[in-house]
VEXDREN-2710 file (C-alpha; in Angstrom, 1 decimal):
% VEXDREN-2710
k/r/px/py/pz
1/UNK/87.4/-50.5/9.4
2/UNK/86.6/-53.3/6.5
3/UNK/89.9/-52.9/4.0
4/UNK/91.0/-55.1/1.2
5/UNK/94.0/-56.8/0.5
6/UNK/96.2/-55.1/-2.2
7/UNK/98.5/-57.2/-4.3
8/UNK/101.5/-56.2/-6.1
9/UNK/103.5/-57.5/-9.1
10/UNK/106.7/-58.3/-8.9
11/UNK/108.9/-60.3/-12.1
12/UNK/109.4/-64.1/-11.6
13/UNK/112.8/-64.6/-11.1
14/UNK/114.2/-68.7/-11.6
15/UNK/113.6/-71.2/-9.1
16/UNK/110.5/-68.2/-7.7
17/UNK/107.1/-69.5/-6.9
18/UNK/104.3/-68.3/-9.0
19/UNK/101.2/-67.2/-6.5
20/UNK/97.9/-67.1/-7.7
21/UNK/96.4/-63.7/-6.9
22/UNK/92.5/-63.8/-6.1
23/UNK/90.5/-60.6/-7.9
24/UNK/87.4/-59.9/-6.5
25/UNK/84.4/-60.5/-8.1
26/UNK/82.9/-57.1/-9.6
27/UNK/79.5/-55.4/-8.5
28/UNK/76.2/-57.7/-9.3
29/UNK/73.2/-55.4/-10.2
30/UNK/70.7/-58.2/-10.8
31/UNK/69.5/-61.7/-10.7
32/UNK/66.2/-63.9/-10.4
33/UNK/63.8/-61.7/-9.3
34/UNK/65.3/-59.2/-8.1
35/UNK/67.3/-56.0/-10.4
36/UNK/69.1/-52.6/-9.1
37/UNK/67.8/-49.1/-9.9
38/UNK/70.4/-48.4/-12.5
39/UNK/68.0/-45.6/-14.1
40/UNK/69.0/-43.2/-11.0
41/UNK/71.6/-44.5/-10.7
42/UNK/71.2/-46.2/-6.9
43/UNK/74.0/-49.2/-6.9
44/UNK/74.7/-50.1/-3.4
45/UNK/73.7/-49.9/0.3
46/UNK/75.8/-48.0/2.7
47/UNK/77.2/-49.7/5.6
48/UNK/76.1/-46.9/8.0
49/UNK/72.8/-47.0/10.0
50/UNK/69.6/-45.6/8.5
51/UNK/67.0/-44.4/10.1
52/UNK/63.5/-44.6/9.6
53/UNK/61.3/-41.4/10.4
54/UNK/58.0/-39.9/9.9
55/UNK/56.2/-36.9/8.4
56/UNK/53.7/-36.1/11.1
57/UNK/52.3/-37.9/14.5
58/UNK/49.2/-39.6/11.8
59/UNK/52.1/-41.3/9.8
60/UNK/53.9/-42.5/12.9
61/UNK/51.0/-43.8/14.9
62/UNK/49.4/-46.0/11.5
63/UNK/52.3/-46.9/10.0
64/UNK/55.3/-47.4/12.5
65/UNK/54.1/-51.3/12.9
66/UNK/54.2/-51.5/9.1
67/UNK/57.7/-50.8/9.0
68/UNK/59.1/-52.1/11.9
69/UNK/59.2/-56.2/11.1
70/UNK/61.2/-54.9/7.0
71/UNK/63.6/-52.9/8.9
72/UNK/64.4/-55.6/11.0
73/UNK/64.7/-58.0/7.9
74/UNK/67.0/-55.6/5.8
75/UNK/69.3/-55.4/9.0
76/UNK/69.4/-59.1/9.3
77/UNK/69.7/-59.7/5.3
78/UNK/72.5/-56.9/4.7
79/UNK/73.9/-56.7/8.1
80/UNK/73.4/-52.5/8.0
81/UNK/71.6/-51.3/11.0
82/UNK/68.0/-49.9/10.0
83/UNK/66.1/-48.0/12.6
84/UNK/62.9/-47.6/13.3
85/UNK/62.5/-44.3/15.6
86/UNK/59.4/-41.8/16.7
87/UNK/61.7/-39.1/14.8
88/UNK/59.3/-36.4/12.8
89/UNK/60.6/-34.7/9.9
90/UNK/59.1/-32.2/7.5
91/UNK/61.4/-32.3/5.1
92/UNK/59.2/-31.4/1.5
93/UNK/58.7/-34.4/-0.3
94/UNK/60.6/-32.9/-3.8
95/UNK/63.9/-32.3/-1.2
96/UNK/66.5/-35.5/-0.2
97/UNK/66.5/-35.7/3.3
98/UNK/69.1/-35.6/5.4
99/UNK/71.5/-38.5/5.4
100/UNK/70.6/-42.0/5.8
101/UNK/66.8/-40.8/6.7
102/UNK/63.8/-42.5/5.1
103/UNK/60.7/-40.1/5.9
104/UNK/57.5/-41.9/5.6
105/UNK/54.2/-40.1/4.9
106/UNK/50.8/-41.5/5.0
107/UNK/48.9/-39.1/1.8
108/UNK/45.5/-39.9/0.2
109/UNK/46.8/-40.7/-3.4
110/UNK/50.1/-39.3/-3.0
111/UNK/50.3/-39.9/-6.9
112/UNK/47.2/-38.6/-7.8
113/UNK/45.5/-41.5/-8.8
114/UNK/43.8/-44.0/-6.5
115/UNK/45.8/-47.1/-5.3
116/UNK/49.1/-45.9/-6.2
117/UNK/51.9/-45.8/-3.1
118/UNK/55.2/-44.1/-3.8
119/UNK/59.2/-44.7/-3.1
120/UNK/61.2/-41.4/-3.9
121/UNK/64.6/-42.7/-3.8
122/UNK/68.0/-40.4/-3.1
123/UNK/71.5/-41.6/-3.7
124/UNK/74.8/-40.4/-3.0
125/UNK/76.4/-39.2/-5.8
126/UNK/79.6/-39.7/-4.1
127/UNK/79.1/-44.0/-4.7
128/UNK/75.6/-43.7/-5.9
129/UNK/74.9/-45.8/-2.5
130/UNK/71.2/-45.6/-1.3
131/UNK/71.1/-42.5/0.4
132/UNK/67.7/-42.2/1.7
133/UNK/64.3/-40.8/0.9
134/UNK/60.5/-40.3/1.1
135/UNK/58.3/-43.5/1.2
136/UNK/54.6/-41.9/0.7
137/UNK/51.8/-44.6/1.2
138/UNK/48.3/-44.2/0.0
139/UNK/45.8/-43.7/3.1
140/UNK/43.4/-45.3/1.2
141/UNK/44.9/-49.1/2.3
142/UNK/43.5/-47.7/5.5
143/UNK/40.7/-45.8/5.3
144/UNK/38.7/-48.1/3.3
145/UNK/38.5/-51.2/5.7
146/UNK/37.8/-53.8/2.5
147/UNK/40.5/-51.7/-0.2
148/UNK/42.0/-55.0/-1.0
149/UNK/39.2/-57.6/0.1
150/UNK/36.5/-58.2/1.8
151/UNK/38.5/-60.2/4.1
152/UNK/40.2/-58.6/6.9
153/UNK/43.3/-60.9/7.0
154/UNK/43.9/-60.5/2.9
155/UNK/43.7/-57.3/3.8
156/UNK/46.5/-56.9/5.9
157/UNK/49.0/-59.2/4.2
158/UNK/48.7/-56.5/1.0
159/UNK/49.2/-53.7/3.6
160/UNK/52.1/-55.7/4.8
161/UNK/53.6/-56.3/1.2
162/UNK/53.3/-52.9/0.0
163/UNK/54.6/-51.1/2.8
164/UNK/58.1/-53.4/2.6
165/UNK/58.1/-53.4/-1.7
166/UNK/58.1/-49.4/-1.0
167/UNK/60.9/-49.6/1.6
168/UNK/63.2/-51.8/-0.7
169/UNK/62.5/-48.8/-3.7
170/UNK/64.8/-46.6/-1.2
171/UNK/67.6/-49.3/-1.1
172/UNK/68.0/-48.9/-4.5
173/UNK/65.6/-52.4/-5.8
174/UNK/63.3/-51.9/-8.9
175/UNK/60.9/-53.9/-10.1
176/UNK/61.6/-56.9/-11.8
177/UNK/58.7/-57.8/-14.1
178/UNK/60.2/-59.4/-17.0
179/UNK/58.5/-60.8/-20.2
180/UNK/58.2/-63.8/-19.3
181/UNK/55.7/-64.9/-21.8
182/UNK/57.3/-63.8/-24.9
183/UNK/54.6/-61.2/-26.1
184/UNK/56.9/-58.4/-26.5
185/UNK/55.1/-56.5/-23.6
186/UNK/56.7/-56.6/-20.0
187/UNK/53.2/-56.5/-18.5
188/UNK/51.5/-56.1/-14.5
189/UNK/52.3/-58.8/-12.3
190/UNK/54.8/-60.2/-14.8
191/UNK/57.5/-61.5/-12.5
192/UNK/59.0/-65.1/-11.6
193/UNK/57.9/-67.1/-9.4
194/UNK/59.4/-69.2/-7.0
195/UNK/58.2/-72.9/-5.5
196/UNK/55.5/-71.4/-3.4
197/UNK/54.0/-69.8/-6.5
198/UNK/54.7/-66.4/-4.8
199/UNK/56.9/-63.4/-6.9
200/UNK/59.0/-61.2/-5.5
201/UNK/57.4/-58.6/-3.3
202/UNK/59.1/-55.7/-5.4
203/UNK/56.7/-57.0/-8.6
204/UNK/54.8/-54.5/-10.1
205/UNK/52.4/-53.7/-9.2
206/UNK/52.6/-55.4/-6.0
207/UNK/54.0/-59.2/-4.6
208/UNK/55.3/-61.0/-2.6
209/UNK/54.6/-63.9/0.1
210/UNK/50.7/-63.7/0.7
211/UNK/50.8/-66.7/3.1
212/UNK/50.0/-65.7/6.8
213/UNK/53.3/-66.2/8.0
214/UNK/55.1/-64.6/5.0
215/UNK/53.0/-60.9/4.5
216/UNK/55.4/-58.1/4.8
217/UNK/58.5/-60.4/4.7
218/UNK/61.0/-60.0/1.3
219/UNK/61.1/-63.4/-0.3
220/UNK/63.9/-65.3/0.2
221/UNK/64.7/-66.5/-3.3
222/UNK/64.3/-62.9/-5.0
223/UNK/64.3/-59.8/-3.1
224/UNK/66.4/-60.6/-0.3
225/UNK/69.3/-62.3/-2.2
226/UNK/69.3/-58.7/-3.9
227/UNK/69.4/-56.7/-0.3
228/UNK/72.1/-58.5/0.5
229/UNK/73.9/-58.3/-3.2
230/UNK/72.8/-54.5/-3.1
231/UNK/75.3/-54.3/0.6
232/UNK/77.9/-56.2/-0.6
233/UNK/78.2/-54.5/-4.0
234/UNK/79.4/-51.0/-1.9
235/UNK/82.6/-53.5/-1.1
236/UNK/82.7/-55.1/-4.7
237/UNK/82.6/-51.3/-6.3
238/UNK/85.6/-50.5/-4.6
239/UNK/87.4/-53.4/-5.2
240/UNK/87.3/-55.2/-2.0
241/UNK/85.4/-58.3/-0.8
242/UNK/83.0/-58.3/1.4
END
């Protein structure tokens, strides 16, 4: 078990040595390109294992491989064990799951609109850690073989990118579009960009590293500086470092 050092005051008496006493620094909930869902509010990710599960066999056999190479990246960024199982669960999309599980569904316009994928983040409302959730992608990115482009591989890197920016939603990162052109209007696509020319995969409404070695990975400079500042804030909200 992680625990933090506690420090107690005691008067100076002559001749005594004064020691410095280190605070720890408090809880970060944003930075360049990257910000917390403080709306909800979702301000930390729990140490425990979570575990990625499925709404039905269809979800599990199109979208398991979409989801397999971000979980592996949020373990390796935050050091918290996410799973990818065969697990299905039916738990109704307006209910929290149970702990720690991420159900993904695979819905034609699960917002009613075309094009539109959705994160439905839960939190603890012990620590307002992430909690878990329902990840509903749009079946269209599938069922219509150009969706994105007329090329195949373009194709797939914006399949690759969405399904990890929808994952990230359920550890607790938002968009991050700022206005960065001063118009008053915080507008689509409106995010930073880092030496690459590529924004952070949790831009709205979608980002990310579009290179062929990159697609579906959370770019270093933004989004995965804020997984792992997401994990180490449940330390820094108690008081502890991590």
């Amino acid at each position: 078990m992680r625990r933090g050092l506690i420090a107690t005051a005691a008067a100076l008496t002559a001749g005594s040595a004064m020691v410095a006493v280190t605070t720890p620094p408090g809880p970060v909930y944003s930075g360049p390109g990257w910000k917390a869902s403080t709306v909800r509010p979702l301000l930390s990710i729990h140490p425990d294992p979570y575990y990625i599960v499925f709404a039905d066999a269809t979800a599990r056999s199109i979208l398991k491989p979409y989801f397999t190479g971000p979980a592996a990246q949020i373990t390796a960024i935050t050091g918290v064990p996410v799973v990818v199982t065969d697990i299905l669960d039916t738990t109704p999309v307006g209910t929290c799951p149970g702990r720690h599980r991420i159900i993904v569904t695979y819905e034609h316009q699960p917002m009613g609109v075309t094009a539109y994928s959705q994160a439905r983040p839960c939190y603890s409302i012990a620590d307002n850690s992430a909690w878990g959730g329902h990840v509903r992608m749009d079946s269209e990115y599938w069922e219509v073989p150009a969706w994105f482009s007329t090329n195949s591989t373009t194709n797939e890197t914006y399949r690759k990118n969405l399904s990890a920016h929808e994952l990230a939603h359920i550890f607790g990162l938002d968009h991050p579009n700022e206005d960065h052109d001063g118009d008053g209007t915080v507008e689509r696509f409106e995010c930073v960009k880092n030496a690459a020319g590529w924004t952070p995969t949790q831009c709205s409404p979608n980002g990310g590293d579009r290179s062929a070695t990159g697609a579906g990975k959370y770019v270093a400079d933004f989004d995965a500086k804020g997984l792992k500042q997401m994990a180490d804030n449940y330390w820094l909200r108690q008081g502890i470092t991590p």
